[in-house]
ChimeraX commands (.cxc) that place a marker at each C-alpha (Angstrom):
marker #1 position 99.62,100.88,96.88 radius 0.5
marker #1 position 101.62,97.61,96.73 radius 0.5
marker #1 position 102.09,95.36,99.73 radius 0.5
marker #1 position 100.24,94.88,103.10 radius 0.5
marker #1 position 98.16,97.42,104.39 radius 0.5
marker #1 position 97.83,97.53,108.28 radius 0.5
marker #1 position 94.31,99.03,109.22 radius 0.5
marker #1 position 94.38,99.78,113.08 radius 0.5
marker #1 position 90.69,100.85,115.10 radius 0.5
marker #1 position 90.68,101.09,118.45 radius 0.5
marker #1 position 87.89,99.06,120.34 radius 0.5
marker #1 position 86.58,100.76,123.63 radius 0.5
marker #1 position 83.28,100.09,125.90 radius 0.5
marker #1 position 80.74,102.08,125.16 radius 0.5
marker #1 position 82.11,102.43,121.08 radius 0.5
marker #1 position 78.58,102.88,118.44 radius 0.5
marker #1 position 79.23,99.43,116.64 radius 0.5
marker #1 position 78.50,101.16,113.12 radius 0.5
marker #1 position 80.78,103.63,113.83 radius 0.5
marker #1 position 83.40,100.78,114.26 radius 0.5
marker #1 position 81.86,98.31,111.81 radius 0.5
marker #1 position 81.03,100.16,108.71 radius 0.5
marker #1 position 84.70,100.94,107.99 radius 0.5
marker #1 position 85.86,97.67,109.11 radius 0.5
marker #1 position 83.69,96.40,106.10 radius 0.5
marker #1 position 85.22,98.42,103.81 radius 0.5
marker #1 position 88.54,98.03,105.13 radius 0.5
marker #1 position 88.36,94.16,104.91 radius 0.5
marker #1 position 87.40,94.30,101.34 radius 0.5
marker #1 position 90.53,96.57,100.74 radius 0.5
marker #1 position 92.81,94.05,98.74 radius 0.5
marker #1 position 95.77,92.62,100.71 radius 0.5
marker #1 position 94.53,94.18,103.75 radius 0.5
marker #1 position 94.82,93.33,107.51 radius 0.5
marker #1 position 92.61,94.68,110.23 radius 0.5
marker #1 position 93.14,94.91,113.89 radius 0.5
marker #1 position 90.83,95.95,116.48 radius 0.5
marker #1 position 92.74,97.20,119.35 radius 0.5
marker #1 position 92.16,97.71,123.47 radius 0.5
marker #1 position 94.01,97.47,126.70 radius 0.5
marker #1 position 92.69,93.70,127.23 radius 0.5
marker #1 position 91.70,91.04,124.64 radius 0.5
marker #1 position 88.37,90.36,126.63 radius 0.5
marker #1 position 84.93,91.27,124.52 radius 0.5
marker #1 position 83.89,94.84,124.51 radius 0.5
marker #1 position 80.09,96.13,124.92 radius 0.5
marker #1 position 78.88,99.13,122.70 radius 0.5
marker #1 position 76.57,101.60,123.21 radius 0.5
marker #1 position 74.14,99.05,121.72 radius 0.5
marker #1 position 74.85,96.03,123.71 radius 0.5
marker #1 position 76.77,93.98,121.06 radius 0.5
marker #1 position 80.04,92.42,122.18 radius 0.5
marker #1 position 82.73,93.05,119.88 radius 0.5
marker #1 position 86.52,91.04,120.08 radius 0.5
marker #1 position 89.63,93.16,120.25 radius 0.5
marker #1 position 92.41,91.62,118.14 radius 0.5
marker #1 position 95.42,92.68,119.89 radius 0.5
marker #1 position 96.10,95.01,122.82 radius 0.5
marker #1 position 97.32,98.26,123.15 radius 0.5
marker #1 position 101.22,96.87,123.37 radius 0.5
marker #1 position 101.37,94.08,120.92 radius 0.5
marker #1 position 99.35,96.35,117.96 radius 0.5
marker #1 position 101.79,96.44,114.86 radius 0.5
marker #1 position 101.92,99.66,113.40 radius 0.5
marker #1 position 99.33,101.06,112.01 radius 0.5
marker #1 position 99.31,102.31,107.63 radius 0.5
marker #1 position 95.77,103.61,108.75 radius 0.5
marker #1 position 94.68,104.33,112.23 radius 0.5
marker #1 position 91.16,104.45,113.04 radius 0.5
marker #1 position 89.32,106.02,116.13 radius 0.5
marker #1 position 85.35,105.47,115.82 radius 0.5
marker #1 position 82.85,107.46,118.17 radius 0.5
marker #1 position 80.31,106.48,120.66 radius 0.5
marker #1 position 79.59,108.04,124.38 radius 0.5
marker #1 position 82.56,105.77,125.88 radius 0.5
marker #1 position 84.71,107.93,123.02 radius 0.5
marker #1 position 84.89,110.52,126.26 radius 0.5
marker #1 position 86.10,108.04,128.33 radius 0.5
marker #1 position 89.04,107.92,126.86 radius 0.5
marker #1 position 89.69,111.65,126.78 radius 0.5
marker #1 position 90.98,111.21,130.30 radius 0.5
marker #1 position 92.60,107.38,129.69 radius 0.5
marker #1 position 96.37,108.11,129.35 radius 0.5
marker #1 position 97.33,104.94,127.92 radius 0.5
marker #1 position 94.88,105.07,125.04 radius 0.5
marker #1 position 95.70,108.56,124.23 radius 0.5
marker #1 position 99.63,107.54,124.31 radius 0.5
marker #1 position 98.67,104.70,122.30 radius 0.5
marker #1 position 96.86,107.10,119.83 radius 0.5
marker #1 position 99.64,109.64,119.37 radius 0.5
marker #1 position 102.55,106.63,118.77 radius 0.5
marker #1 position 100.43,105.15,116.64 radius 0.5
marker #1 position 99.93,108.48,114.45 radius 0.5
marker #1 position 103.50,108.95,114.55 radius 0.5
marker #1 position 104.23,106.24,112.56 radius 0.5
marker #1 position 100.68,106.03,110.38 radius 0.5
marker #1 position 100.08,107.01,106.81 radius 0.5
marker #1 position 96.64,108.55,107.45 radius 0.5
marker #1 position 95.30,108.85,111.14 radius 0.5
marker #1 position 91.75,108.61,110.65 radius 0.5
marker #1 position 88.54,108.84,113.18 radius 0.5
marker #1 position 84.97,108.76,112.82 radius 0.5
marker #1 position 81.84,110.51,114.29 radius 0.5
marker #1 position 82.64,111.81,117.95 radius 0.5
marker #1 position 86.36,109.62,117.46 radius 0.5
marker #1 position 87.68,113.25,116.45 radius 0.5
marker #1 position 87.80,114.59,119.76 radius 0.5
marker #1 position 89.86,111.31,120.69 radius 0.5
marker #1 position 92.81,112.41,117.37 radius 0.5
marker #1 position 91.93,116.25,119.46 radius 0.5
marker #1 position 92.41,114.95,122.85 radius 0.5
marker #1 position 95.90,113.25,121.74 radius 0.5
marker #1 position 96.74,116.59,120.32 radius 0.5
marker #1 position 97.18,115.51,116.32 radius 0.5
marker #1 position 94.07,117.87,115.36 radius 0.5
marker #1 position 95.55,121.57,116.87 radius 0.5
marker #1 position 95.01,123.95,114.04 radius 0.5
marker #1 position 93.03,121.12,111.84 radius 0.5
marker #1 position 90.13,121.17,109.64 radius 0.5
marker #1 position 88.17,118.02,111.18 radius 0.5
marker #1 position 84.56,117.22,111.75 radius 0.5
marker #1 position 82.66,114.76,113.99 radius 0.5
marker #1 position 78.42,113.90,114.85 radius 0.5
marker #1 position 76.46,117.20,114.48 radius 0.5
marker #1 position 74.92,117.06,117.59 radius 0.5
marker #1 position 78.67,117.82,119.18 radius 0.5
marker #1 position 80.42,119.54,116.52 radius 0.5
marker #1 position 80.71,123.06,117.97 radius 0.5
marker #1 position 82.84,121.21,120.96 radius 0.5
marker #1 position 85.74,120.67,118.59 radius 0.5
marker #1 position 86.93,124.16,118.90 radius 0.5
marker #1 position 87.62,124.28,122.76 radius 0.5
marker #1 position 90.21,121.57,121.38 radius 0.5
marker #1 position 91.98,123.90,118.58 radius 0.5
marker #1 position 90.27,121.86,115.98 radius 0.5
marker #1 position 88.95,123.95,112.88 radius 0.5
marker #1 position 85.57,122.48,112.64 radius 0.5
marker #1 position 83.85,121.91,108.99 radius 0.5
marker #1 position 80.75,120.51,108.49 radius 0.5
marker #1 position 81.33,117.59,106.06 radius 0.5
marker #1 position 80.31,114.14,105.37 radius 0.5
marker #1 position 84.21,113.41,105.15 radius 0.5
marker #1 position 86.79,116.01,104.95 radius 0.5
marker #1 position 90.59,116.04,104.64 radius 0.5
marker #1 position 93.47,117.90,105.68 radius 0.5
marker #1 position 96.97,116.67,105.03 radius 0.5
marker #1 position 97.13,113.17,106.11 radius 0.5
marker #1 position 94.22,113.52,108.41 radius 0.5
marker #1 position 90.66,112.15,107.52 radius 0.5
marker #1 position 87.38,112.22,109.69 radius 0.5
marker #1 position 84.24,110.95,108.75 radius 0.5
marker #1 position 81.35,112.91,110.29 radius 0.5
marker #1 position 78.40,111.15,112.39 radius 0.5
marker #1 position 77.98,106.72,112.55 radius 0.5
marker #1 position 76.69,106.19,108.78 radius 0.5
marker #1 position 79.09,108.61,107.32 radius 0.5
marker #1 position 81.71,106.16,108.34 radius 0.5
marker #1 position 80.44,104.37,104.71 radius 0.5
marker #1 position 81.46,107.56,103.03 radius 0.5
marker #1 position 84.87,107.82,105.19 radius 0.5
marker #1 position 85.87,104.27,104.26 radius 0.5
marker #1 position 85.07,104.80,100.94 radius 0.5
marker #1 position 86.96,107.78,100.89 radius 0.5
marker #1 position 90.21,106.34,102.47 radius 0.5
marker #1 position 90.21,102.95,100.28 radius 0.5
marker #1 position 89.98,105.17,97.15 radius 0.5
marker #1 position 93.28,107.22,98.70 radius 0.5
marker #1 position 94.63,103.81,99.54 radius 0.5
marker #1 position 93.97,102.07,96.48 radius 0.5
marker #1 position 92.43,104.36,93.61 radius 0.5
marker #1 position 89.17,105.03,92.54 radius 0.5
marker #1 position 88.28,101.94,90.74 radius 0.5
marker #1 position 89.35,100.15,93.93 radius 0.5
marker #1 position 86.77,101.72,95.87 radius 0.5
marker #1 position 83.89,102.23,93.35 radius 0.5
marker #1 position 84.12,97.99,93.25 radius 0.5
marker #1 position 83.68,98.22,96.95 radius 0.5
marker #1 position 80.80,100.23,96.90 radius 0.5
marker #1 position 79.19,97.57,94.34 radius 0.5
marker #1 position 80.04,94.62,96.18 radius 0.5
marker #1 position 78.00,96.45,99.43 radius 0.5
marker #1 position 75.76,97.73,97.14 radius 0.5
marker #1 position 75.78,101.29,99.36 radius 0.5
marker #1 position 73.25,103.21,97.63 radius 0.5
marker #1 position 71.53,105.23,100.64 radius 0.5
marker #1 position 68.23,106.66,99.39 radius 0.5
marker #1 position 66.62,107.12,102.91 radius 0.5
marker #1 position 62.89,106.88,103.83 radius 0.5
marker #1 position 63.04,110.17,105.47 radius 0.5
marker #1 position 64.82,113.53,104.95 radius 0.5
marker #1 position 65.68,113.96,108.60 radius 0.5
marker #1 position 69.30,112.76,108.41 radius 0.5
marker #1 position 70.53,115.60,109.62 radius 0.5
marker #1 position 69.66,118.76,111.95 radius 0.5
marker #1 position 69.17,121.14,108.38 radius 0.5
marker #1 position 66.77,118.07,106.74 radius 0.5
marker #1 position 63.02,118.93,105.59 radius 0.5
marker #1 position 62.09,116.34,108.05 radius 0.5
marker #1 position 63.76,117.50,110.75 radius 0.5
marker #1 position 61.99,118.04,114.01 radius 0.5
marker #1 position 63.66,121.34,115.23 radius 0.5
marker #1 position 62.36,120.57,118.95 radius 0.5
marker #1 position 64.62,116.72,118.57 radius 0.5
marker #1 position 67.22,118.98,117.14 radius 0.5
marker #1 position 67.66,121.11,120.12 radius 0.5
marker #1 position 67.23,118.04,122.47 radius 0.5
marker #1 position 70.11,115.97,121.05 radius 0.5
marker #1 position 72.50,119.18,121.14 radius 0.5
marker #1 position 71.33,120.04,124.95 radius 0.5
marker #1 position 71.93,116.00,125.58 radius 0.5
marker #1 position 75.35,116.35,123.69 radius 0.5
marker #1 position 76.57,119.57,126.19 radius 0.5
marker #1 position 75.26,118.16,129.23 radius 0.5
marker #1 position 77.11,114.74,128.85 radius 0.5
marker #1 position 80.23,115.87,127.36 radius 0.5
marker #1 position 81.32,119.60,127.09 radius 0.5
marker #1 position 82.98,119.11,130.96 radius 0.5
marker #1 position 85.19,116.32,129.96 radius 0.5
marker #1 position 86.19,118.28,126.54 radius 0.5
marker #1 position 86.95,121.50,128.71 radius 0.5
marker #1 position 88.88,118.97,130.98 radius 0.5
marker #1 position 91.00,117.70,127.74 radius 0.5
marker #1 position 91.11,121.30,126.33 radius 0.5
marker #1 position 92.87,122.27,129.53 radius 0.5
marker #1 position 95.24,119.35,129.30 radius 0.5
marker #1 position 96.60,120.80,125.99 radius 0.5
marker #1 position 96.87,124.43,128.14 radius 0.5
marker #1 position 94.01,125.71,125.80 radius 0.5
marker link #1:1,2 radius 0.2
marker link #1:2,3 radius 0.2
marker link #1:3,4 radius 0.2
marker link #1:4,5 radius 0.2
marker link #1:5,6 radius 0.2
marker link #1:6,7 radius 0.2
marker link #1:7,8 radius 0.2
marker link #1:8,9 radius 0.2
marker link #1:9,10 radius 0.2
marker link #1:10,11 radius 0.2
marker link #1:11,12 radius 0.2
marker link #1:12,13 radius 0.2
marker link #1:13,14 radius 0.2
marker link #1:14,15 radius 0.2
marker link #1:15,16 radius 0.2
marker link #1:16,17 radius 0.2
marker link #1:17,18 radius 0.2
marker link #1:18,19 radius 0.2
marker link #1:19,20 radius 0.2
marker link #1:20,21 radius 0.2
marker link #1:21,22 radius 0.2
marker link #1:22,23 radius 0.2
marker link #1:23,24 radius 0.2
marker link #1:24,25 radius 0.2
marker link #1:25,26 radius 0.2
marker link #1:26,27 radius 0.2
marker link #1:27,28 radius 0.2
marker link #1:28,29 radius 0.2
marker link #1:29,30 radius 0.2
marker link #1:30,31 radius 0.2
marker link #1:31,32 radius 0.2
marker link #1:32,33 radius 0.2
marker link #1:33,34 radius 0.2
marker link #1:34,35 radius 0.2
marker link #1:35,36 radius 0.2
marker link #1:36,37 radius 0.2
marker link #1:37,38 radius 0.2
marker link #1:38,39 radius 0.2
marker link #1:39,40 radius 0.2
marker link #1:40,41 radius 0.2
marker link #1:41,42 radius 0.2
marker link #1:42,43 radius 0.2
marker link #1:43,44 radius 0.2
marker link #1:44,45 radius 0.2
marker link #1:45,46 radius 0.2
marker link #1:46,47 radius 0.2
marker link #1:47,48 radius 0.2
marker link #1:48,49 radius 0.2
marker link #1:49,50 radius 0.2
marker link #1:50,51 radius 0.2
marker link #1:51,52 radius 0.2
marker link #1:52,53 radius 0.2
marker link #1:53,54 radius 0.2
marker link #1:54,55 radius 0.2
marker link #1:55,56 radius 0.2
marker link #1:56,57 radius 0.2
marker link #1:57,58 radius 0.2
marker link #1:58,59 radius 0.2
marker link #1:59,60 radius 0.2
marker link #1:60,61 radius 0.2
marker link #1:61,62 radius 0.2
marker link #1:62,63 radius 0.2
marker link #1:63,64 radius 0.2
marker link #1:64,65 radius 0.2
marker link #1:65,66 radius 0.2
marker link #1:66,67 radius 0.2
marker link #1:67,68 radius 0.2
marker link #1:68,69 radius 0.2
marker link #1:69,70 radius 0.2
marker link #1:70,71 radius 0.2
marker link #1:71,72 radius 0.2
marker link #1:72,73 radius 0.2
marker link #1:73,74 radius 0.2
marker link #1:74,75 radius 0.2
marker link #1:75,76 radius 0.2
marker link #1:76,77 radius 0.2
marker link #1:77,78 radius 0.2
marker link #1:78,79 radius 0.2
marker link #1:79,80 radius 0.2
marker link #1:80,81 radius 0.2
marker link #1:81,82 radius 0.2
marker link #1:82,83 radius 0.2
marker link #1:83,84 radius 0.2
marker link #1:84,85 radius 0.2
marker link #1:85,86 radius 0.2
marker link #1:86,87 radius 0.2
marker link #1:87,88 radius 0.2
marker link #1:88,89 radius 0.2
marker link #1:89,90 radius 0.2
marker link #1:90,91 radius 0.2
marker link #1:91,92 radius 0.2
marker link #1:92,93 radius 0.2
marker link #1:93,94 radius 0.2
marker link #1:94,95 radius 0.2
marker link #1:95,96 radius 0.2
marker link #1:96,97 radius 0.2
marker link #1:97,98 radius 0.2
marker link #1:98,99 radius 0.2
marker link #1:99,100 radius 0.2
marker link #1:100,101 radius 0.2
marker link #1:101,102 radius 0.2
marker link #1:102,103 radius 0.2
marker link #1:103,104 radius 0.2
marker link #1:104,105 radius 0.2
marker link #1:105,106 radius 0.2
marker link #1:106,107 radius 0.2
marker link #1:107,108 radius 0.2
marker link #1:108,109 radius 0.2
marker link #1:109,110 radius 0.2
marker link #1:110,111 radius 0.2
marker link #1:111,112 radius 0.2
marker link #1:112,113 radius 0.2
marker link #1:113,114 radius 0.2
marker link #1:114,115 radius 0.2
marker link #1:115,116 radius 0.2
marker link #1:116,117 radius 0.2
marker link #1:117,118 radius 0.2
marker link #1:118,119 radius 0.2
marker link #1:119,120 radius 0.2
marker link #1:120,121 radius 0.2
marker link #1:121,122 radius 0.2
marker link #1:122,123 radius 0.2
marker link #1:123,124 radius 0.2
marker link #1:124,125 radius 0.2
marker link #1:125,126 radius 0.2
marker link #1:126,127 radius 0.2
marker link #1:127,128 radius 0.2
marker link #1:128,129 radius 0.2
marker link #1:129,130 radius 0.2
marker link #1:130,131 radius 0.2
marker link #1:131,132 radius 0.2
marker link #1:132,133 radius 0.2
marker link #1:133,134 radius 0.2
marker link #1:134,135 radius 0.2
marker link #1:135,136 radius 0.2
marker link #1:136,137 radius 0.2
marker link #1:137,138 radius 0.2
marker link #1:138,139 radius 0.2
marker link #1:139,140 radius 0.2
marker link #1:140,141 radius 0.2
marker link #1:141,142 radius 0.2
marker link #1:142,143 radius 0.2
marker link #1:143,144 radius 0.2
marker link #1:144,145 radius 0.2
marker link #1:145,146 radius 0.2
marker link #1:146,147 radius 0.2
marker link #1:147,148 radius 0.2
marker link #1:148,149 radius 0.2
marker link #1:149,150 radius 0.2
marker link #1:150,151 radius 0.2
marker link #1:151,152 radius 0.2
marker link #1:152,153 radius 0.2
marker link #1:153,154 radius 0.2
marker link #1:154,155 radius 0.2
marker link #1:155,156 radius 0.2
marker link #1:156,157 radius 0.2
marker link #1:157,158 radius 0.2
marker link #1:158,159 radius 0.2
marker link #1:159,160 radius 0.2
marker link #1:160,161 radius 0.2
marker link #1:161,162 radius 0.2
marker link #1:162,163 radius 0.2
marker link #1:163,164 radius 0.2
marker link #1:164,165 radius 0.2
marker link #1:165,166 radius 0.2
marker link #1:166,167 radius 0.2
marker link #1:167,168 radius 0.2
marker link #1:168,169 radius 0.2
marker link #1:169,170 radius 0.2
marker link #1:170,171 radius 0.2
marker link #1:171,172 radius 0.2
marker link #1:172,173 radius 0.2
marker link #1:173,174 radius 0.2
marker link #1:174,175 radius 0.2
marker link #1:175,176 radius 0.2
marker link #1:176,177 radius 0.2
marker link #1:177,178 radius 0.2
marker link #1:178,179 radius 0.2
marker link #1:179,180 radius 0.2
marker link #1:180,181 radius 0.2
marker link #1:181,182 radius 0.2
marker link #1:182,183 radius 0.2
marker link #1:183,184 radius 0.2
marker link #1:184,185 radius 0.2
marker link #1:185,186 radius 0.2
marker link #1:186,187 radius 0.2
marker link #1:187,188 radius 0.2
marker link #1:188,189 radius 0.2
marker link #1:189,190 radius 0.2
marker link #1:190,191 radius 0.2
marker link #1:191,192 radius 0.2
marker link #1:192,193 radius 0.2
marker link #1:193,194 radius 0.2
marker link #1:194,195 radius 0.2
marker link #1:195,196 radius 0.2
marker link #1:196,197 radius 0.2
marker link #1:197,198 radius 0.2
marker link #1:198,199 radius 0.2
marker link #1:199,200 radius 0.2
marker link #1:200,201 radius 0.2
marker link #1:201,202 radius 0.2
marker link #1:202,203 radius 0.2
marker link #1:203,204 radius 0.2
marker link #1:204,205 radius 0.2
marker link #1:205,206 radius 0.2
marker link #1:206,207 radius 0.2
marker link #1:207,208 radius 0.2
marker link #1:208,209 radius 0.2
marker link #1:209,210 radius 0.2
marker link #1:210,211 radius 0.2
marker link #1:211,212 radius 0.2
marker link #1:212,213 radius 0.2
marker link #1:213,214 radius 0.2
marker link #1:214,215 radius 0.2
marker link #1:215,216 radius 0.2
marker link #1:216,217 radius 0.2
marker link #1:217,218 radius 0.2
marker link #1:218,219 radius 0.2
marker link #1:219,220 radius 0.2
marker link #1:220,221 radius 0.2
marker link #1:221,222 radius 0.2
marker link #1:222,223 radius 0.2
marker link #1:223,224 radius 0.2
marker link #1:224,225 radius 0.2
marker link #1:225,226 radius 0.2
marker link #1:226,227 radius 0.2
marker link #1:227,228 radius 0.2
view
């Protein structure tokens, strides 16, 4: 790909930072790239975590996006039922070479209605919600369909970024960036996901119980939006 490419996330409260950050690291080391970090005020931003994060631009004076990025987090739901953000979302995606999300960002692409008939995927914990949005859900680290990418839960975001600078920029491109971060996961613990060894089937159930409780309403909510 010759030229500038425009990488667009959008920054909300409550985002998980590695959701956000992980592919902004790959993204920056994507040659002749520019990232933006965008919100409805430039005024810092607190994650999930409690780190303060910078938006770049707002919401109107964003350029258009080559790759537009939605990452996850709890305060993703918020923004199921914030108009402007989902407008901004679905202009954006009009105009974007790949429309992109990670971790629980999908239901954001869902909400906006780009993902109705989709193969997508999003954090284990609340994949079966995709569905009440007419997304196709497949359980992937990253999967594709057309120019649609989504990167599954927070670390996968690695794998996603990967996965969209080798589209970007080839192979080669990418492999280098993987070097340079030297993103070789070998994990202390096989418990990475809910079908690991290590997985405590008793946590398992927890996190999915936590996951309906806090946000199956405000997906039924967006699902009727969309007249599903």
């Amino acid at each position: 790909m010759t030229g500038t490419t425009c990488f667009v996330s959008v920054l909300f409260p409550r985002v998980t930072q590695l959701d956000l950050t992980a592919p902004f690291e790959v993204f920056a080391r994507v040659p002749d790239a520019v990232s933006h970090l965008a919100w409805h005020r430039v005024e810092p931003v607190e994650s999930d975590s409690g780190l303060s994060l910078l938006p770049t631009v707002t919401f109107d004076d964003a350029p258009q996006a080559d790759v537009l990025m939605v990452p996850g987090g709890q305060g993703a739901f918020d923004l199921l039922e914030d108009e402007v953000a989902l407008d901004f979302v679905r202009r954006q995606a009009a105009g974007a070479r790949y429309v992109t999300s990670v971790c629980t960002g999908s239901f954001v692409l869902a909400a906006a209605g780009l993902l109705e008939g989709r193969r997508a995927t999003t954090h284990w914990a609340s994949h079966p919600m995709l569905e009440l949005l007419g997304v196709v859900p497949e359980k992937a680290r990253v999967v594709r369909d057309g120019n649609v990418i989504t990167g599954g839960g927070v670390t996968s975001g690695i794998d996603f970024a990967l996965t969209v600078a080798a589209e970007l920029c080839g192979p080669e491109v990418a492999r280098g960036i993987q070097l340079m971060m030297e993103y070789e996961p070998a994990p202390p613990f096989d418990s990475g996901s809910p079908d690991g060894a290590d997985a405590d089937p008793e946590r398992v159930a927890m996190m999915r119980g936590w996951a309906r409780a806090t946000r199956e309403d405000v997906v039924r909510r967006a699902a009727a939006r969309l007249g599903r």
